[in-house]
C-alpha positions as CSV (number, residue, x, y, z in Angstrom):
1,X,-17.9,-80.8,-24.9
2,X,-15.3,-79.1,-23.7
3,X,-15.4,-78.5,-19.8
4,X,-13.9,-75.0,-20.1
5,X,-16.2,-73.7,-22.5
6,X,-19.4,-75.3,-20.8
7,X,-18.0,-73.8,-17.6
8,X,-17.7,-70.3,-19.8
9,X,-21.5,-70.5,-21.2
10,X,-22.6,-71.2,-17.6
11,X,-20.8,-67.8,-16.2
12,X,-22.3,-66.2,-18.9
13,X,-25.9,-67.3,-19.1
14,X,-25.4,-66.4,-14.9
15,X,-23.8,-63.0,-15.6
16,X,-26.9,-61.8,-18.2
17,X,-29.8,-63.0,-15.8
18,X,-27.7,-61.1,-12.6
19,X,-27.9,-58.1,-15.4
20,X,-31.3,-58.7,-16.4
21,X,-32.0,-57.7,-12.5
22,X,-34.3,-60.6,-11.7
23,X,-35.5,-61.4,-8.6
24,X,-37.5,-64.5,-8.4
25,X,-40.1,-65.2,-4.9
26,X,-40.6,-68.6,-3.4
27,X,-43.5,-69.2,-6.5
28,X,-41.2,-68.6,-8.9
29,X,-42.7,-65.0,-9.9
30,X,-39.9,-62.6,-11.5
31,X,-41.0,-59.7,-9.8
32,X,-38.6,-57.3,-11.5
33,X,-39.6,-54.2,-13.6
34,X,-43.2,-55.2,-13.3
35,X,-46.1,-52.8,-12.3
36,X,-47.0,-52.4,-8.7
37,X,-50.5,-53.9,-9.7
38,X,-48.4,-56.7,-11.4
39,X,-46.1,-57.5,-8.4
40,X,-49.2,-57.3,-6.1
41,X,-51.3,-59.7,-8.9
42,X,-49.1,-62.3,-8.0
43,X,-49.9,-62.5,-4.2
44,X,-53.7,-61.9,-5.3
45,X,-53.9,-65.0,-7.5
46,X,-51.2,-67.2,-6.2
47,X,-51.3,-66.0,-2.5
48,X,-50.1,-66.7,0.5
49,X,-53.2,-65.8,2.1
50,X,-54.6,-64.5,5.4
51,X,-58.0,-64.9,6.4
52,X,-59.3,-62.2,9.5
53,X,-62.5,-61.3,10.1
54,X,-62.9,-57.3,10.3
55,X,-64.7,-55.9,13.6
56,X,-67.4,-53.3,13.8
57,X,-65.8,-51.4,15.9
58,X,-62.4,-49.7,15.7
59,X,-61.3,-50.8,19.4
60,X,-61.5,-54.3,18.5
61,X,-59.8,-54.0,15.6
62,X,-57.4,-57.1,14.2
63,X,-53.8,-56.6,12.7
64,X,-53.7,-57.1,8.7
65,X,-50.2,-56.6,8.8
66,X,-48.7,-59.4,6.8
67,X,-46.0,-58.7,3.9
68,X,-46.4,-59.7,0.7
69,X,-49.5,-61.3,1.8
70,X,-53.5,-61.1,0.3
71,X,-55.1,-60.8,3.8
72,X,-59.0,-62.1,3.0
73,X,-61.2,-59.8,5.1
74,X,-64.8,-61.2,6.4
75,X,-66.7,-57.5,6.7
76,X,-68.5,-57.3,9.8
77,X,-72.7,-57.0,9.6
78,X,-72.6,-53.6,10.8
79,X,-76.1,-54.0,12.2
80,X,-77.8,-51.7,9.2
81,X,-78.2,-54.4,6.6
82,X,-74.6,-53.2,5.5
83,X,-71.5,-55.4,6.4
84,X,-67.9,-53.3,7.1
85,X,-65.6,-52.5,9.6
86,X,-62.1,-52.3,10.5
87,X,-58.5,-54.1,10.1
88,X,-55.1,-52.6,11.9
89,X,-52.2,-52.1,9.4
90,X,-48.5,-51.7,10.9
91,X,-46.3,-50.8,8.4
92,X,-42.7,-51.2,9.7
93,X,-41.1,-48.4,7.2
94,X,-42.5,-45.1,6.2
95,X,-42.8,-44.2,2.7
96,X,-45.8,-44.6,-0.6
97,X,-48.1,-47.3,0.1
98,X,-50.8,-48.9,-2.2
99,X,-53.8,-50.7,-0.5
100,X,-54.8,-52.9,-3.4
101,X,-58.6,-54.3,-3.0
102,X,-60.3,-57.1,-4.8
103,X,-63.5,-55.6,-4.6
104,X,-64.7,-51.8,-5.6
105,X,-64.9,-50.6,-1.9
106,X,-64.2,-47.2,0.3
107,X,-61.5,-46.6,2.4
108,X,-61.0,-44.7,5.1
109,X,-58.0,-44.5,7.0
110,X,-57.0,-43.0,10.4
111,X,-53.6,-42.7,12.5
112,X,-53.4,-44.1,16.2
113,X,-54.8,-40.6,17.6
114,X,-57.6,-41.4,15.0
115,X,-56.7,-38.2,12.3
116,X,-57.9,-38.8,8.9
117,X,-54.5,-39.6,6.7
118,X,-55.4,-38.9,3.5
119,X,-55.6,-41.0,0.3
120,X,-53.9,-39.0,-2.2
121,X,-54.5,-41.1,-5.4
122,X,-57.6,-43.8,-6.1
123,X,-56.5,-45.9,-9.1
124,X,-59.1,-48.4,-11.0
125,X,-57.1,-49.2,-14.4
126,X,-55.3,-51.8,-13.9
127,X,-54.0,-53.8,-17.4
128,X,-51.7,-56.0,-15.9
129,X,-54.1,-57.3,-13.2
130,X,-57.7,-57.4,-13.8
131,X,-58.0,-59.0,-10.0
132,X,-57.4,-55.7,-8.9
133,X,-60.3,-53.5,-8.2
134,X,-59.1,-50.7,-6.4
135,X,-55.3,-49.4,-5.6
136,X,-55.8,-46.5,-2.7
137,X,-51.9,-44.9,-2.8
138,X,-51.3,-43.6,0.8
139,X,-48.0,-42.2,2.4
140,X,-47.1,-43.5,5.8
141,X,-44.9,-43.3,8.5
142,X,-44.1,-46.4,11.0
143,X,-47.1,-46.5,13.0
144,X,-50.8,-47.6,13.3
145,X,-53.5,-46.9,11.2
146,X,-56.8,-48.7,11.3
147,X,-58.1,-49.1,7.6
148,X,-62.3,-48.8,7.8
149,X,-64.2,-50.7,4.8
150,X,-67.2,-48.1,4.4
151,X,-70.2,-49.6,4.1
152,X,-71.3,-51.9,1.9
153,X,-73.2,-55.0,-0.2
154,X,-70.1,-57.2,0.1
155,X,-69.3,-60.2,2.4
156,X,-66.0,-60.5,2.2
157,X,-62.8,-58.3,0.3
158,X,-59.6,-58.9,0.2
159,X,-56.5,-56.5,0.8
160,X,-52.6,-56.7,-0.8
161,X,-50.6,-53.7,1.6
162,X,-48.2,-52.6,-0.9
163,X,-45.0,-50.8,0.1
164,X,-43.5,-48.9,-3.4
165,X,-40.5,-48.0,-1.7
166,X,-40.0,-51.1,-0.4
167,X,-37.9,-54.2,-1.0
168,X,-39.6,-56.6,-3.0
169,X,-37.2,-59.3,-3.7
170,X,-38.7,-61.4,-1.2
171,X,-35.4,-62.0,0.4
């Protein structure tokens, strides 16, 4: 074959996948133009992961701030029969976060002065990820917040932090 034209179908096949906008992770996972539950599937099922064990009490509570990450949460026996408790999430830019869970579970989330920040969206439906449970959508600014797993039945849940704004090309 002619080394010209092979060196032509390479810069070609190159220039249409720059176009296509792909942007592969570490696993291999094209990340572009999926859903936010189909970007954050991918870190549910294939990882990395971070085990922490939640505390009972917000004082005590560990850091579950880990990027593209499913951080596995051991709920704390809260004492009541009930297991819970609470994780510390640092988000290093503001902006529209997703908390995706595994498990159906309530959230509750408070700033470092303890206010309430509202959940402005809860979000079940997910098509492209039936892993996902629950997708909390929260806006944040850089800060603290300690995320609370109400009460419940459950053991153990697992969290994805999602940053929408965000970059996600896993640079």
């Amino acid at each position: 074959m002619n080394p010209k034209l092979l060196i032509a179908a390479a810069a070609a096949l190159a220039l249409a996948l720059a176009l296509a906008g792909g942007c592969d992770d570490e696993r291999g996972v094209d990340h572009t133009a999926q859903s936010d539950a189909a970007h954050v599937c991918a870190h549910i099922v294939g990882g990395p992961a971070e085990p922490i064990i939640a505390s009972a009490d917000v004082a005590s509570a560990p850091d579950a701030t880990f990027e593209h990450t499913r951080v596995d949460v051991t709920l704390a026996d809260l004492g009541d029969g009930t297991r819970g408790g609470f994780v510390k999430f640092r988000p290093g830019a503001a902006g529209e976060f997703v908390i995706f869970t595994t498990a159906d579970v309530t959230l509750a989330v408070t700033d470092a002065q303890g206010v309430a920040v509202p959940l402005e969206e809860r979000e079940t439906d997910f098509a492209d990820c039936a892993e996902a449970a629950v997708g909390y959508h929260i806006t944040l600014a850089i800060g603290t917040y300690d995320v609370q797993v109400q009460p419940t039945a459950l053991s153990e849940v697992s969290f994805v932090f999602y940053h929408r704004d965000g970059d996600h090309g896993h640079a």
